[in-house]
C-alpha angles and dihedrals in degrees: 000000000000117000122240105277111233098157119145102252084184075205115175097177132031138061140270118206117211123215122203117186110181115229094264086039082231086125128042130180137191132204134188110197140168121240082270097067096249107154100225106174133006151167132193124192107193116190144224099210126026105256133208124270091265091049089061107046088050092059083041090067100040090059092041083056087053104049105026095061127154099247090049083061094075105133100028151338128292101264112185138347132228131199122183106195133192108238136051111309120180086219099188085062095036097235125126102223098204143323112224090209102051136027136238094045094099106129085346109176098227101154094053089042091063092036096058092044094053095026088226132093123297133205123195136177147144109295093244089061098056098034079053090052099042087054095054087045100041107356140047098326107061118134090015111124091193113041128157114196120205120204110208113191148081087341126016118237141160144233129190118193107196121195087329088316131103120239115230115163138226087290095024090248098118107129105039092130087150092077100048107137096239103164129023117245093003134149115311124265126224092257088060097256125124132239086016105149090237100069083059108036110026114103094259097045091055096054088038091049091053101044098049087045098045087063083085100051116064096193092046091056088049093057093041081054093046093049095045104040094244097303096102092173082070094059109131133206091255087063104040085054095046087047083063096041085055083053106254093163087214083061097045093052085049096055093037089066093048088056093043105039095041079046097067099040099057081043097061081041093054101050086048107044112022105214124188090226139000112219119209115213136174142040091314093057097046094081084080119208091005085075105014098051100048089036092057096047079044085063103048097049097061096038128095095245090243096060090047109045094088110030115113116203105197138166115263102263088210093060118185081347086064092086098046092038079058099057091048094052081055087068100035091056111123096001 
């Protein structure tokens, strides 16, 4: 099994291409980009439905084809390849252990996969871990020694930038913030455990939480139907997090757990860790102050005042790019 290339390049013409492969693999994405990290060309294939590994790889192909064509290769060759991918990876071997949302991936050899394909070194890593890194490189995060990004969506996962370096643990399993245990005998998580924060404030928690609750409420199940035209099961946090701000009192249970529960697990990080900043990313996060300004009061409250002074809790600046910027600073490490 070939070992994660971290080699200096010292490079000063060519390309890198990031891959981004959600957590269910139900969305790629492919990026050409210059040793600047100028995303020059790029394609995305979103799914209805989560595929098979194969299925994967093939559309991963197709968009590798589209964007690494020969014309795009005018001042240099393509050097290195990095994939930031949404489930456990073992990133020193190269091998993604599992993704909660899909099947097939399990010790899957990713890194030797693309190696072999582009005959030149391959990075891979969670995508927390390189959305973490690509904000202190080109977000929020620049100029920060200590950073933990928080991916907010369909899953929850971690990233902890230590002095420009990734953490990543005895296991490579630092980070995994999603799978904190935050309430005792609470809904179950994707990997099957109970209480974990992802199964309250992950993307997809927090829609199915205010659907099964709003069963109970008859005017909450009126407003879920105005705002999404009658098609509840296409409620988004958005709205979930506008319906709160109204005042539907299910809503606004629902978003008081996010705060709570997220709340107390960036506390405990926080104790233990000490971060400059704490970034916010995904779907979650992009509803901006609804989530930012009482999670933040969450946060101090619960915080000894000198752990908090000078923590700062801020929105991702890459946005829905984080994830595939990340892929692309993989590649770009050492060069």
């Amino acid at each position: 099994m070939a070992q994660k290339n971290t080699g200096k390049l010292l490079a000063t013409q060519g390309y890198v291409v990031g891959i981004e492969i959600s957590g269910s693999g139900s969305r790629q994405s492919v990026a050409l980009a210059d040793l600047n990290g100028n995303i020059l060309r790029q394609a995305r294939r979103p799914l209805e439905y989560v595929p098979d590994t194969t299925t994967v790889l093939a559309i991963l192909e197709e968009m590798l084809a589209e964007v690494v064509q020969p014309e795009q290769l005018k001042d240099g060759r393509l050097l290195r390849v990095g994939v930031a991918i949404g489930g456990l990876v073992d990133a020193s071997q190269g091998i993604v252990r599992t993704l909660h949302h899909a099947h097939g991936w399990d010790n899957f050899p990713l890194q030797d996969y693309f190696e072999k394909k582009f005959a030149i070194p391959c990075i891979i890593d969670n995508n927390a871990n390189a959305a973490a890194l690509a904000e202190v490189q080109y977000g929020r995060g620049k100029g920060e020694r200590n950073v933990l990004y928080v991916g907010l969506g369909r899953g929850i996962g971690g990233g902890l930038v230590v002095n420009g370096h990734i953490y990543h643990g005895s296991s490579c399993t630092a980070g995994e913030i999603g799978h904190m245990l935050v309430k005792e005998n609470g809904p179950r998580c994707s990997c099957g455990m109970a209480g974990h924060l992802e199964a309250i404030a992950s993307a997809r928690a927090i829609v199915r939480a205010m659907i099964g609750l709003s069963v109970e409420y008859p005017e909450t199940e009126a407003a879920i139907s105005r705002v999404t035209g009658a098609r509840a099961e296409r409620i988004t946090v958005a709205q979930v997090f506008q319906l709160a701000l109204d005042g539907d009192p299910v809503a606004r249970y629902v978003v008081n757990d996010v705060h709570t529960y997220l709340g107390i697990a960036l506390t405990n990080i926080v104790h233990l860790v000490n971060p400059d900043m704490i970034i916010l990313g995904g779907p979650v996060a992009q509803v901006g102050s609804l989530l930012i300004e009482p999670l933040r009061a969450k946060v101090q409250e619960l915080c000894l005042p000198a752990a908090f002074e000078a923590l700062h809790i801020v929105q991702s600046g890459l946005g829905s790019e984080a994830n595939l910027m990340g892929a692309v600073t993989l590649a770009l490490q050492d060069m």
